[in-house]
MARDOSE-886169 format. One line per 4 residues: their letters; for each residue y, x, z of N, C-alpha, C. Coordinates in steps of 0.001 Angstrom, whole numbers, plus 500000, padded with zeros to 6 digits. Last residue first. Layout:
<rs>
A) Y/X/Z/Y/X/Z/Y/X/Z | ... $
</rs>
This chain:
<rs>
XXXX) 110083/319273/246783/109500/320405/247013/107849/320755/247194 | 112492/317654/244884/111329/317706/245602/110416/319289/245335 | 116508/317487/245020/114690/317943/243886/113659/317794/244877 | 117937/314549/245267/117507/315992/245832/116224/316231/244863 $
XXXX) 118790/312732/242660/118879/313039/244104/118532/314210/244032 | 121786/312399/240750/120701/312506/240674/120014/312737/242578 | 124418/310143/240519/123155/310261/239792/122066/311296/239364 | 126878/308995/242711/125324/309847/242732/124600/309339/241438 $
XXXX) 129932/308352/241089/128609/307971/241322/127596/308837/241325 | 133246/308305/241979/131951/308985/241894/130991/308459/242696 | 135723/306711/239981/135350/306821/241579/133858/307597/241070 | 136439/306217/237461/137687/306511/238412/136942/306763/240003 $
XXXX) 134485/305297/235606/135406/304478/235798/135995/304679/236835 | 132604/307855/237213/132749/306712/236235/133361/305986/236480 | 131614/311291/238122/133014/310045/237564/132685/309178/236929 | 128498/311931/239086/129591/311871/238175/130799/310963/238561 $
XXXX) 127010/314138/240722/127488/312669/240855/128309/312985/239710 | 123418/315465/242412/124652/315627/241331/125447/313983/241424 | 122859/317578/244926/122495/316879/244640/123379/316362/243393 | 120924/320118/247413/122310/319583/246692/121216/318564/245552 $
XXXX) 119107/322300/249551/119478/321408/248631/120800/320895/248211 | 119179/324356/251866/119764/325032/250495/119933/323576/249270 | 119648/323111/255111/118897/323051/253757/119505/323412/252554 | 120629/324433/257625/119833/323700/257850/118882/323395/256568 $
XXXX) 120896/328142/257818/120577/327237/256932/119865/325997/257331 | 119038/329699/259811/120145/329392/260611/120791/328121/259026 | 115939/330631/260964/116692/329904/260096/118190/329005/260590 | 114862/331864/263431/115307/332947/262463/116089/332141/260995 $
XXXX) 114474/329503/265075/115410/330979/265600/115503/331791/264952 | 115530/326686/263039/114684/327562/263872/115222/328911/264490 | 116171/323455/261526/116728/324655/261834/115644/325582/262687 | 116472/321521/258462/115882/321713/260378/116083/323217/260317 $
XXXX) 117157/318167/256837/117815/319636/257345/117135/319886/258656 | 117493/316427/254124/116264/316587/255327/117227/318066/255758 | 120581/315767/252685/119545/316388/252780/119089/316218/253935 | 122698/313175/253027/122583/313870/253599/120871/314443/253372 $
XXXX) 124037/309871/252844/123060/311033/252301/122833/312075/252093 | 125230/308557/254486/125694/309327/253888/125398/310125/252772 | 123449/307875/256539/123424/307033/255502/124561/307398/254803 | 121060/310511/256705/121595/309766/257015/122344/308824/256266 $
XXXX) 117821/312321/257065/118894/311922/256057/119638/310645/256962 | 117270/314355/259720/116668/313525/259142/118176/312664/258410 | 116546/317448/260973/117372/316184/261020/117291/315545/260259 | 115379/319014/263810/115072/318274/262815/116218/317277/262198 $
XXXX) 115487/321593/266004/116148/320098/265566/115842/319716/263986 | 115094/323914/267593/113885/323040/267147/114369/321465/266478 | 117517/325299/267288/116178/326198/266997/115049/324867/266637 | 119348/323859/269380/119314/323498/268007/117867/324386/267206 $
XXXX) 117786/324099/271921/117712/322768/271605/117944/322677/269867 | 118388/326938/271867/116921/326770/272009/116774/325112/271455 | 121162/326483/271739/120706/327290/271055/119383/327131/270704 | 121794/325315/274332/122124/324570/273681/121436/325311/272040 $
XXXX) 120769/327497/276387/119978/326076/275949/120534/325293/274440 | 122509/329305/275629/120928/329285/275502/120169/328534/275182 | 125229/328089/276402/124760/328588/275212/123021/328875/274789 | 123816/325378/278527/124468/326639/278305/124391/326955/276789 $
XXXX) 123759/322526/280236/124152/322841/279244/124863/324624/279494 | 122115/320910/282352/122183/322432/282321/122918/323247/281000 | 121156/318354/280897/122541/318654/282035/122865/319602/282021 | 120314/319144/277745/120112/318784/279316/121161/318887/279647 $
XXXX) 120076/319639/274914/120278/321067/275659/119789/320347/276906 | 120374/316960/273691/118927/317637/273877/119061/318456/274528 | 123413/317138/273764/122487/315693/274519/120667/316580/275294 | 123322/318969/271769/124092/319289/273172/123130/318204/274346 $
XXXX) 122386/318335/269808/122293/319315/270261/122241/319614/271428 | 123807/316100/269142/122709/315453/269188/121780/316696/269796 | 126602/316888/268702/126274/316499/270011/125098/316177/270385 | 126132/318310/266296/126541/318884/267460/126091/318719/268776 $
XXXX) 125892/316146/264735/124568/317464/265232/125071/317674/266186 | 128619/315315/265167/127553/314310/265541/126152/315143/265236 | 130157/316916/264092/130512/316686/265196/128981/315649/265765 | 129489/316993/261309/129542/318244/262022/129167/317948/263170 $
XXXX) 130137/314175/260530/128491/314829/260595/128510/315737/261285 | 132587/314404/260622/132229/313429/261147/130390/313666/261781 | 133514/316315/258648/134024/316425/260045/132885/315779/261060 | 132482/315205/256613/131858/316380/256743/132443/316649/258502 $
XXXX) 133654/312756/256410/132618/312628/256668/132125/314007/257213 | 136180/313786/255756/135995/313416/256434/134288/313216/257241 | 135868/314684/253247/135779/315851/254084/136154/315536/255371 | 135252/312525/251739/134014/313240/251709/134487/314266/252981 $
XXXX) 138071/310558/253060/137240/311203/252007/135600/311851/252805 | 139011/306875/254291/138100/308430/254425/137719/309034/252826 | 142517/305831/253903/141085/305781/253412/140378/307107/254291 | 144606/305165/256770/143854/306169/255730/142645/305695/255434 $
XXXX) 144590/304567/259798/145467/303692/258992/144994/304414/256764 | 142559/304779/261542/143438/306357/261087/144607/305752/259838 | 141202/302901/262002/141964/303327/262985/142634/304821/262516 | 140859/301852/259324/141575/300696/260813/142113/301676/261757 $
XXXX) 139428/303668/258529/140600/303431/257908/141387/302601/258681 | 137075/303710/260019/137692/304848/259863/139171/304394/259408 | 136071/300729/259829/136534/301657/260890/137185/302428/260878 | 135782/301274/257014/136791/300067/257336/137019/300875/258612 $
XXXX) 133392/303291/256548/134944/303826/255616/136043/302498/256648 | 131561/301898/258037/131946/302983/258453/133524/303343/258246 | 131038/299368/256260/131786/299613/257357/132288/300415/258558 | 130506/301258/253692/131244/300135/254153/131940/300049/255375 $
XXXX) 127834/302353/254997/129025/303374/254644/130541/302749/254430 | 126577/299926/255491/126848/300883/256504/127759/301638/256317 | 126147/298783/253056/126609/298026/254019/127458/299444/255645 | 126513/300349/249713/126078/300856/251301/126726/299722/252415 $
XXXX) 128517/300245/248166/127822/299703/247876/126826/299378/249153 | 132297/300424/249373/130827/300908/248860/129544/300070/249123 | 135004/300281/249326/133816/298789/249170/132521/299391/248659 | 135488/302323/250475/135869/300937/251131/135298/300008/251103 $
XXXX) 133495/305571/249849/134704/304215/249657/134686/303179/250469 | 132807/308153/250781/132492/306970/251373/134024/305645/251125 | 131265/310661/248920/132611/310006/249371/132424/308754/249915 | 128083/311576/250716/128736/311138/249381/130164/310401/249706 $
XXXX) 126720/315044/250588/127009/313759/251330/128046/313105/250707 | 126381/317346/248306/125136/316290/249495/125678/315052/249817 | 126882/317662/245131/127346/317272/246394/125860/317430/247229 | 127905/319054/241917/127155/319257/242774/127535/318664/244137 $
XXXX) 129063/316904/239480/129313/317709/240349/128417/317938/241443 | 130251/315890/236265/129787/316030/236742/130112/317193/238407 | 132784/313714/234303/133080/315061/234793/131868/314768/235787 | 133405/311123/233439/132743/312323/232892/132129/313065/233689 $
XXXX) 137085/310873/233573/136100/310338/233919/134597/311138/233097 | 139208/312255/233437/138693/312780/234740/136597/312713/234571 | 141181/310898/232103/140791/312035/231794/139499/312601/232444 | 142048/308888/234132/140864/308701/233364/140367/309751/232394 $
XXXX) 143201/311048/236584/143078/310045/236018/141863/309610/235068 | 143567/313416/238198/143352/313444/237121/143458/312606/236201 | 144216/312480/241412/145226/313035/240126/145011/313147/239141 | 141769/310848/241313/143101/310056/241683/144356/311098/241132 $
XXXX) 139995/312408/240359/139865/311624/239966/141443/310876/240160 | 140109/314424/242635/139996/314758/240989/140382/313604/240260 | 140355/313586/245267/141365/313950/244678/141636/314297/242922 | 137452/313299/245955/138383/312158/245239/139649/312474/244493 $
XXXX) 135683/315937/245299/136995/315196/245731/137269/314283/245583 | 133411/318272/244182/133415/317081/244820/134116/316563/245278 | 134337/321176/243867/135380/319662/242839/135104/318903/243297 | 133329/322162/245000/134536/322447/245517/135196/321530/244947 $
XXXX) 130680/322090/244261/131216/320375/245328/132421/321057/245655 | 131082/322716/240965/130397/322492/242203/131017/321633/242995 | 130481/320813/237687/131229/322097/238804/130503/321869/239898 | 130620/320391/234433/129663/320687/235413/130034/321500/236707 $
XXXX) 130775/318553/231430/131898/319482/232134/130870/319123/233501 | 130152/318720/228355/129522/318353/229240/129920/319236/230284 | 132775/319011/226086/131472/319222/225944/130944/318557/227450 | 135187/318169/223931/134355/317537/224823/132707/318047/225231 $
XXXX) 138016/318604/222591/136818/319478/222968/136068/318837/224356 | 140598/317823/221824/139620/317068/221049/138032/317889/221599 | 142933/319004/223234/142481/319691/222129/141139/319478/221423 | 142890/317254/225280/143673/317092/224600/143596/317828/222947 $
XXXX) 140637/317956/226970/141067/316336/226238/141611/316253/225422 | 141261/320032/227468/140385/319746/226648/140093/318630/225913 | 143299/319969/229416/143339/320500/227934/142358/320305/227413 | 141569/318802/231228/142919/318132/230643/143462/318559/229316 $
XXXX) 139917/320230/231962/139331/319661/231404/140123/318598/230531 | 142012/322140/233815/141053/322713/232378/140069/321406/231396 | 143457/321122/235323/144253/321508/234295/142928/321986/233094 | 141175/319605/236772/142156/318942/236038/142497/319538/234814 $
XXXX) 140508/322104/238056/139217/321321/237189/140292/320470/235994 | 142382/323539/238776/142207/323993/237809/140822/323025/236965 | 143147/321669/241337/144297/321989/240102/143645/322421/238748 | 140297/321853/242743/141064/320907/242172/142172/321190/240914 $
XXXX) 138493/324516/241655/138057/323449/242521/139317/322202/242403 | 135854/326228/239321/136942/325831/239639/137468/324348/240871 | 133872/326672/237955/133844/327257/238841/135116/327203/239656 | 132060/324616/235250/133315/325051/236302/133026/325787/237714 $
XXXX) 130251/324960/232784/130236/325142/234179/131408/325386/234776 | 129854/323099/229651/131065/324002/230676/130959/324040/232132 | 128122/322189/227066/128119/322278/228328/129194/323813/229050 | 128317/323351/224109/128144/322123/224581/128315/321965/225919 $
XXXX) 130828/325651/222997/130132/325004/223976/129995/323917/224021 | 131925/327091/220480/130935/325739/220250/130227/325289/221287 | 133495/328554/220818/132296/329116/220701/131087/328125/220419 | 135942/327751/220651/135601/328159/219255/134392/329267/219368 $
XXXX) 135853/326592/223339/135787/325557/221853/135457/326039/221023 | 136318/328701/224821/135102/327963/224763/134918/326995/223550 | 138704/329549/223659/137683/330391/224396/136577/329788/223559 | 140382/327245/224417/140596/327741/222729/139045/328701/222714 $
XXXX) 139976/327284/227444/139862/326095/226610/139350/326881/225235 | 141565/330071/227367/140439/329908/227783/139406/328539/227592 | 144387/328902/226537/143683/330080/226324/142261/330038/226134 | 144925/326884/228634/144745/326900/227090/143954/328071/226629 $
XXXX) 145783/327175/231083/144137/327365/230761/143737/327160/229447 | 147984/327616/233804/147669/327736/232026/146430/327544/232062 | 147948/327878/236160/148334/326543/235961/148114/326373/234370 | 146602/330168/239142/147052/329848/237405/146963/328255/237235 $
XXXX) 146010/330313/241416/146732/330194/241180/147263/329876/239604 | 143515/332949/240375/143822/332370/241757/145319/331413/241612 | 142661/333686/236785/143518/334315/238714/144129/332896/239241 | 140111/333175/234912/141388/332889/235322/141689/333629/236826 $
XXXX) 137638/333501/232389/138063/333218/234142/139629/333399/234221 | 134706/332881/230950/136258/333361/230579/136444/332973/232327 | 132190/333469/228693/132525/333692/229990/133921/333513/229933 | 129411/331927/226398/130595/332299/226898/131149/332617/228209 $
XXXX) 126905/331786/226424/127441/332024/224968/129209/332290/225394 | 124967/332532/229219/126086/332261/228846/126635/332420/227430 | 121459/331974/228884/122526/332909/229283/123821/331801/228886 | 117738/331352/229279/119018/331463/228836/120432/332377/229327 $
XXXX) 115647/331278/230373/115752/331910/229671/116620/331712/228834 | 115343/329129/232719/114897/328755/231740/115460/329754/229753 | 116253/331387/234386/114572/330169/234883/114369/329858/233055 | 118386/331609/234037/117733/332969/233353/116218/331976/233696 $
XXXX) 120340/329514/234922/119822/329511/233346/119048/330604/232837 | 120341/330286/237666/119787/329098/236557/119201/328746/235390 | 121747/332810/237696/120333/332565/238119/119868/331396/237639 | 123842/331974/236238/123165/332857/235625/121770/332859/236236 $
XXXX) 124814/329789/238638/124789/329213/237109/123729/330276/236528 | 125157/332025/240621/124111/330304/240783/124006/330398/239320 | 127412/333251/239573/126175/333933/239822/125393/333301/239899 | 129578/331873/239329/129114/332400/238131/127690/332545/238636 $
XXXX) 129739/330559/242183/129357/329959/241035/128879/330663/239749 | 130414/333463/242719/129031/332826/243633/129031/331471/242697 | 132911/333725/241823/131681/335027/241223/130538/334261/241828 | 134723/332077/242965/134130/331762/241533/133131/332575/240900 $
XXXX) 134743/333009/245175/134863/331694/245580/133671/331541/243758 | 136068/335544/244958/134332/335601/245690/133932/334133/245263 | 138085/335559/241566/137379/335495/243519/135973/335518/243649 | 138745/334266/239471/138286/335070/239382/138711/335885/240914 $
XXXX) 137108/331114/238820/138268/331569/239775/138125/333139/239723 | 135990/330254/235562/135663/330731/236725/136661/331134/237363 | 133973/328485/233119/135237/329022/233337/135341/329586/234977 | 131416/329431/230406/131634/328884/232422/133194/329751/232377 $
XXXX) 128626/327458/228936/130416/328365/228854/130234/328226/230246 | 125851/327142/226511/126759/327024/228121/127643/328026/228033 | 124210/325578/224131/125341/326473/224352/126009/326212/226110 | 122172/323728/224027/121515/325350/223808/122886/325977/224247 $
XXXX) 121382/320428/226108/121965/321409/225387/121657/322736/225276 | 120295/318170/227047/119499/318654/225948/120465/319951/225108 | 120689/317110/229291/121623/316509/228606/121102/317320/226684 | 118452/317732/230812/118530/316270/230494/119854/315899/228954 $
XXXX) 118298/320406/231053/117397/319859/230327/117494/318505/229744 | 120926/321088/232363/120918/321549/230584/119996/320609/229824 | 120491/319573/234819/121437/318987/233731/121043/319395/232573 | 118810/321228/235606/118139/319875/235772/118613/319373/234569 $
XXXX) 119809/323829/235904/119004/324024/235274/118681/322242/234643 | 122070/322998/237760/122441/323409/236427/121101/323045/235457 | 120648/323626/240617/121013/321939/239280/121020/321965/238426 | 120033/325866/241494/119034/324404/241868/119358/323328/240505 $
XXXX) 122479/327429/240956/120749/327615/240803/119534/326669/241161 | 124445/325749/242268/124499/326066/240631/123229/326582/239992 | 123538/325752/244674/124039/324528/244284/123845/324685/242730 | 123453/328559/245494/122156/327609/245505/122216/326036/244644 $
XXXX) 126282/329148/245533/125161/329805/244342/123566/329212/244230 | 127334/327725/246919/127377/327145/246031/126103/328429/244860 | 124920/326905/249900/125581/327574/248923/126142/327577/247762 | 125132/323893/251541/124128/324449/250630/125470/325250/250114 $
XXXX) 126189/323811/254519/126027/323521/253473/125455/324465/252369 | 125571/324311/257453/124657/323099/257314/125207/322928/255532 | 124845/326791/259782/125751/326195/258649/125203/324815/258247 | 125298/328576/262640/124694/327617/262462/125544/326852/261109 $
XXXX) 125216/331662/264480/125977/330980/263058/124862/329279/263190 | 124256/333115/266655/125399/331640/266979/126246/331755/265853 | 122282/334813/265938/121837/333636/266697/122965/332692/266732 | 122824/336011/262957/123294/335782/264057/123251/334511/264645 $
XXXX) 121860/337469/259407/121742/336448/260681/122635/336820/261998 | 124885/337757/257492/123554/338487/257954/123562/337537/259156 | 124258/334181/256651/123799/335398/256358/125051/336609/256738 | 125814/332093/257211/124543/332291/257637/123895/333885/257613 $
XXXX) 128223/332526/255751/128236/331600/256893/127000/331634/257951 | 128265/333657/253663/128326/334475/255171/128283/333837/256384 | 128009/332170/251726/126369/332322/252067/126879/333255/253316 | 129776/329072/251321/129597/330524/251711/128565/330919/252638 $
XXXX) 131175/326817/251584/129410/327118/250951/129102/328712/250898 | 132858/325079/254806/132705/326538/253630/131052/326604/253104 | 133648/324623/257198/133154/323648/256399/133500/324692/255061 | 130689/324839/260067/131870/325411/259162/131985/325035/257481 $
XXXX) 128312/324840/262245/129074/324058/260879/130317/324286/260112 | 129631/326742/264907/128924/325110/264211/129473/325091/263361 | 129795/329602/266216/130372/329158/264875/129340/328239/264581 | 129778/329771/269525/129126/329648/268685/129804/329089/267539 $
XXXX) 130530/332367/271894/130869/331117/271287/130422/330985/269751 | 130732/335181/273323/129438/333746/273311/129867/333013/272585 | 132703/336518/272681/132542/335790/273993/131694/335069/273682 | 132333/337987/270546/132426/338690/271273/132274/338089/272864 $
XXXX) 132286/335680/268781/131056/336124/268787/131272/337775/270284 | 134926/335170/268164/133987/334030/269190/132858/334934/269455 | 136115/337416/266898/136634/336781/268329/135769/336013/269180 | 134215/337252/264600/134156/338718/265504/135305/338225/267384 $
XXXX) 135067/334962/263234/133430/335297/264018/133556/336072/265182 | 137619/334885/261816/137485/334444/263472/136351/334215/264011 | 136931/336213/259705/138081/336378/260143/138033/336270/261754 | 134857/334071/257825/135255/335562/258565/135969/336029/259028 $
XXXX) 136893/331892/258405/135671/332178/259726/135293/333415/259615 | 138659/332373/256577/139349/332275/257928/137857/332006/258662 | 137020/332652/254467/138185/334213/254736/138177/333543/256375 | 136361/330237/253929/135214/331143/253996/135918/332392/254667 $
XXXX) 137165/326469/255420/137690/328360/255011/136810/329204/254977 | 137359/325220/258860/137410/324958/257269/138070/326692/257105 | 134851/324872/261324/136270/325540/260997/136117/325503/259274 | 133270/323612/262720/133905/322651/261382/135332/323809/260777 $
XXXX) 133900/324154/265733/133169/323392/265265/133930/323257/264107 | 132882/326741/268606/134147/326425/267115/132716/325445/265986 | 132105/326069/271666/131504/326077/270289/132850/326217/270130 | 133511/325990/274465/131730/326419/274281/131478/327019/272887 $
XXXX) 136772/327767/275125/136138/326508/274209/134412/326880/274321 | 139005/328789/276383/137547/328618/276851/136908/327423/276015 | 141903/328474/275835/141469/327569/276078/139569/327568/276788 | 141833/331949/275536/142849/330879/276661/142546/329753/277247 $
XXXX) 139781/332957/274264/140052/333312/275315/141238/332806/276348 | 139088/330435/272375/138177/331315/272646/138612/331857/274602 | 141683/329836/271409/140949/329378/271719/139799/329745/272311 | 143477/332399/271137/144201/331167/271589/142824/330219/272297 $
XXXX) 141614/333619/268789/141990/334304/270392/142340/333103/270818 | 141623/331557/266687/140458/331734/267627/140477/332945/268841 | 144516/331895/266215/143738/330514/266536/142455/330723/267076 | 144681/335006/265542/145332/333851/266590/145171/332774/267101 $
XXXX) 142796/334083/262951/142303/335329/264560/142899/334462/265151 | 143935/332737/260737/142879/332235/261784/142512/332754/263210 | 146052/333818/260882/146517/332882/261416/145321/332700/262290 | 144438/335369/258947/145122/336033/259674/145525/335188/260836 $
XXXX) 144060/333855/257196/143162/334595/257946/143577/335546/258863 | 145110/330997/256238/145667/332072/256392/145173/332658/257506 | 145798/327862/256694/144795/328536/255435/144855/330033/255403 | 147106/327204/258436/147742/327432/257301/146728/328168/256516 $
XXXX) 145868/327044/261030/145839/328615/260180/146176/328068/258928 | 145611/325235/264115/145936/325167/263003/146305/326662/262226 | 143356/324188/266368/144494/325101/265756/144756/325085/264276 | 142289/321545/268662/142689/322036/266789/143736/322829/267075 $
XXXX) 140118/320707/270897/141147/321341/270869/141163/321420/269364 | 138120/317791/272414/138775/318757/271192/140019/319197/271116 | 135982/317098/274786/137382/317118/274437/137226/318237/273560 | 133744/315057/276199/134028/315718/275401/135355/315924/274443 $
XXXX) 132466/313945/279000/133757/313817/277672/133568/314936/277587 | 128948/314110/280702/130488/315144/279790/131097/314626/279214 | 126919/312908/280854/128155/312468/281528/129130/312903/281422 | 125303/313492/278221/124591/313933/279822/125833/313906/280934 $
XXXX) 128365/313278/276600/126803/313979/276687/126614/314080/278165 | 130143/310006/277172/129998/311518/277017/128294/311603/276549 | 129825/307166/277520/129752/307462/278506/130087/309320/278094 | 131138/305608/274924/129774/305616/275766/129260/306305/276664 $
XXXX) 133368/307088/274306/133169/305431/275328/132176/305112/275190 | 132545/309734/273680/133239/309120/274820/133176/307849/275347 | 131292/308642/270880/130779/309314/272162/131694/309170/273349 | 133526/307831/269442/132616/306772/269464/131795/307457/271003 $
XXXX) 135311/309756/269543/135985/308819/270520/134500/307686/270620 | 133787/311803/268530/134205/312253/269443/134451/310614/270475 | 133918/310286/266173/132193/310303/265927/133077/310748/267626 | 136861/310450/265135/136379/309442/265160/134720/309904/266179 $
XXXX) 137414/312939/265471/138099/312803/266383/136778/311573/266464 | 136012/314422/263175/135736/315145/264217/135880/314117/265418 | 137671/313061/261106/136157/312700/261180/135617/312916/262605 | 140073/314116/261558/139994/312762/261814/138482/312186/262022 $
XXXX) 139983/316457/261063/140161/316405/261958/139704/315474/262280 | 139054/316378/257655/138301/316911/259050/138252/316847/260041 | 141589/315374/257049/140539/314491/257129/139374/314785/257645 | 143036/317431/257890/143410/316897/258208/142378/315351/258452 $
XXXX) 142412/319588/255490/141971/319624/257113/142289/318844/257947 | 142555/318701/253241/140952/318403/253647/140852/318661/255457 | 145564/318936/253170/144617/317491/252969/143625/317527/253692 | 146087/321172/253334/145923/320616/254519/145502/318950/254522 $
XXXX) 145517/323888/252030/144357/322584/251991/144646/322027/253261 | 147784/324772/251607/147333/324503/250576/146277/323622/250964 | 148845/324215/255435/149229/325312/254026/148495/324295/252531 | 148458/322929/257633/149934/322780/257272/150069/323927/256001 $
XXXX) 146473/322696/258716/147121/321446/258587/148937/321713/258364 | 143326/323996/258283/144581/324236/257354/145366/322897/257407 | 141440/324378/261679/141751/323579/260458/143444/324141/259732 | 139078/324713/264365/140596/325537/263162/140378/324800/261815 $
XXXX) 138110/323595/267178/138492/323836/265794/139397/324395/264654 | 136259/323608/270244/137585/323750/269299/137145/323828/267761 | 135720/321991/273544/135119/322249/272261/136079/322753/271237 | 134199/321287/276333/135460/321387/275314/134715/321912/273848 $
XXXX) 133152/318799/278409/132751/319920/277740/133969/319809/276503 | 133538/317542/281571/134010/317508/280460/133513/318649/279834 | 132483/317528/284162/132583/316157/284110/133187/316315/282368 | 132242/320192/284855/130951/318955/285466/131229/317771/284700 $
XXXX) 132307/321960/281961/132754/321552/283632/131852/320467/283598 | 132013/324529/279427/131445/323380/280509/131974/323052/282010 | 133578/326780/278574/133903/324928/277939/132851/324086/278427 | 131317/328710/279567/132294/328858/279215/132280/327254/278234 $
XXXX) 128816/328271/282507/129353/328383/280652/130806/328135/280400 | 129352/329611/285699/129217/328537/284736/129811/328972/282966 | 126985/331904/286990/128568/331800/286437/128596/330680/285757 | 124698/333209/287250/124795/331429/288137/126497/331026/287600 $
XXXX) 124681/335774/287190/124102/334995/286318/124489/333159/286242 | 126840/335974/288732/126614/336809/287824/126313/335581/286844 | 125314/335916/290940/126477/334850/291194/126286/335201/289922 | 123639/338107/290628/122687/336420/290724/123904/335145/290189 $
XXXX) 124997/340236/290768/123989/339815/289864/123597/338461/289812 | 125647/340202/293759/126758/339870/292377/126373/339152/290968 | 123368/340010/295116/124324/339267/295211/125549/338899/293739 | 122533/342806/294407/122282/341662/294094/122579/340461/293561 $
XXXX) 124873/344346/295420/124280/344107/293607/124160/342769/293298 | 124767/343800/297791/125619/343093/297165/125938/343014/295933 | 121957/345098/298579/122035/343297/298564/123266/342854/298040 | 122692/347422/297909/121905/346844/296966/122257/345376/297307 $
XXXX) 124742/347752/299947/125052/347534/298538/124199/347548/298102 | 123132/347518/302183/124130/346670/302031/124961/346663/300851 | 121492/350031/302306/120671/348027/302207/121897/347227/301429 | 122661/351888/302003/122432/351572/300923/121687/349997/300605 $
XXXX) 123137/351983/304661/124479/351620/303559/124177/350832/302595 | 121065/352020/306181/121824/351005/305917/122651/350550/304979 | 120534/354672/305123/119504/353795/304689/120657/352316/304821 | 122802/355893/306595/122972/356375/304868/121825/354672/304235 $
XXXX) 122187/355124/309427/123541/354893/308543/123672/354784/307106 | 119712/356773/309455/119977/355740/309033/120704/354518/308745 | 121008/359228/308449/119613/359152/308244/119757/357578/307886 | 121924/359838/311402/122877/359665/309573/122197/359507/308805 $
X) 120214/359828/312950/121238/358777/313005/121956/358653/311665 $
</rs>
């Protein structure tokens, strides 16, 4: 009889293993309901880059409200949450606890900042939640792998080791200088540029760098001038492209000024002024003016500006693109939307240039880099023009 009391018992907690196990599995995804999928973001809307996070938001919201009134994904609205981290990695955790484990968000989409997604991986990545697109050229964005990084911009050390080389040849120069943030931000430009120029067996005739914050650059100007640089790699992203190519203006030293897409801004140009004009830069996707040449990007920038009362920048668009893989992800995942699926759907996505211009980009289960390409634009006459495309492979 105790024999099979004991056999019963044990029927009735295996079947409620079971049982648990199955409900277990059958648990719904975290930021999926039947009728809405969530989604979050961390953006700097109130420290040093709350420009760019602000025109992130707006990109995010726009491509969000165009999906909604067409019905959602697979009948989901789709709703966005924004925290805000003052640019401040620390801020960022709080914003991705807050989100992650209060709000239940599926994805973090577009988080701006290389410090503030390292910072707020180890929160999402502890609950499933996947780091989309993040708007940083930082190679941690991808690297060391993890099934739920997904980046989509070219490194800047890929950016400065793909181009540099293109420019020296065209513009026909023997002397390169490089001024530099002296950070992770400006050692991954130094480092692109040296891998560049060792292809074609060269080096630096000069190095000089600056701290985080500096507003002087005479010095380092005086540097490069009285080394006879023809060509100046910046490693620098707004205040200091200005303040360094401003003195140069001024101290009659013109050589062939070359940065990455941390300078890609409008902002260079609209504070710099015609000083400005010249000035080369690594991009993919291209500022989208008002009266651009592009019928489409045209009336993209009018939309955008009708309803955010604001021109769009470039880091709008970057919002705008984020949010629109995303969903082209999510659409493909099925009704059944889980992290798995939605994972297995991005693993086989192809994406194809847009009218932004935007590198070929595809992704797989061990390539988390949609494409290491970039592309160059200059200043002319106060607004930036693409002049070169993607290299061919």
């Amino acid at each position: 009889m105790k024999f099979k009391t004991l056999a019963t018992a044990l029927t009735v907690l295996t079947a409620a293993a079971s049982t648990g196990t199955l409900a277990q599995s059958k648990a719904p995804t975290q930021g999926v309901a039947k009728d809405e999928l969530t989604i979050g973001s961390i953006q700097d809307l109130s420290g040093p880059l709350a420009g760019f996070g602000k025109q992130i938001r707006l990109g995010m919201m726009l491509r969000i409200d165009e999906i909604n009134e067409q019905g959602g994904v697979n009948g989901r609205k789709v709703k966005l949450l924004v925290e805000d981290s003052g640019y401040d990695p620390k801020k960022a955790v709080l914003a991705a606890q807050k989100l992650v484990n209060q709000d239940k968000i599926f994805a973090m989409v577009a988080h701006l900042g290389t410090a503030q997604n390292n910072a707020a991986m180890p929160v999402q990545f502890e609950k499933n939640v996947i780091n989309f697109f993040p708007v940083t050229a930082a190679r941690e964005m991808y690297e060391p792998f993890n099934r739920l990084k997904y980046a989509f911009a070219a490194t800047y050390f890929d950016q400065m080791r793909n181009t540099l080389p293109r420019l020296v040849k065209e513009k026909n120069v023997t002397k390169v200088c490089t001024i530099y943030q002296d950070d992770e931000f400006g050692l991954e430009v130094l480092r692109g540029a040296e891998a560049g120029l060792k292809t074609m067996n060269m080096d630096f005739v000069e190095k000089t760098s600056y701290k985080r914050g500096a507003t002087d650059f005479s010095s380092q100007v005086a540097r490069m001038k009285a080394a006879g640089c023809e060509m100046v790699v910046l490693g620098t992203i707004i205040r200091e492209t200005i303040g360094t190519i401003g003195e140069s203006r001024k101290t009659g030293f013109s050589p062939v000024f070359f940065g990455s897409s941390a300078a890609y801004t409008d902002l260079i140009h609209k504070l710099g002024g015609k000083a400005m004009d010249g000035l080369y830069a690594t991009m993919t996707v291209q500022n989208p003016y008002l009266d651009d040449a592009s019928k489409n990007v045209s009336f993209w920038a009018n939309k955008y500006k009708t309803k955010f009362t604001e021109d769009p920048t470039v880091f709008s668009v970057y919002g705008y693109n984020a949010i629109d893989t995303f969903l082209r992800a999510a659409q493909k995942a099925g009704p059944g939307l889980t992290t798995d699926s939605f994972i297995k759907a991005m693993d086989t996505m192809t994406i194809d240039p847009d009218m932004f211009g935007s590198a070929p980009a595809n992704y797989t289960a061990t390539k988390r880099l949609g494409s290491d390409a970039s592309r160059t634009s200059q200043i002319q006459d106060g607004r930036w023009k693409v002049v070169s495309d993607y290299p061919k492979k």
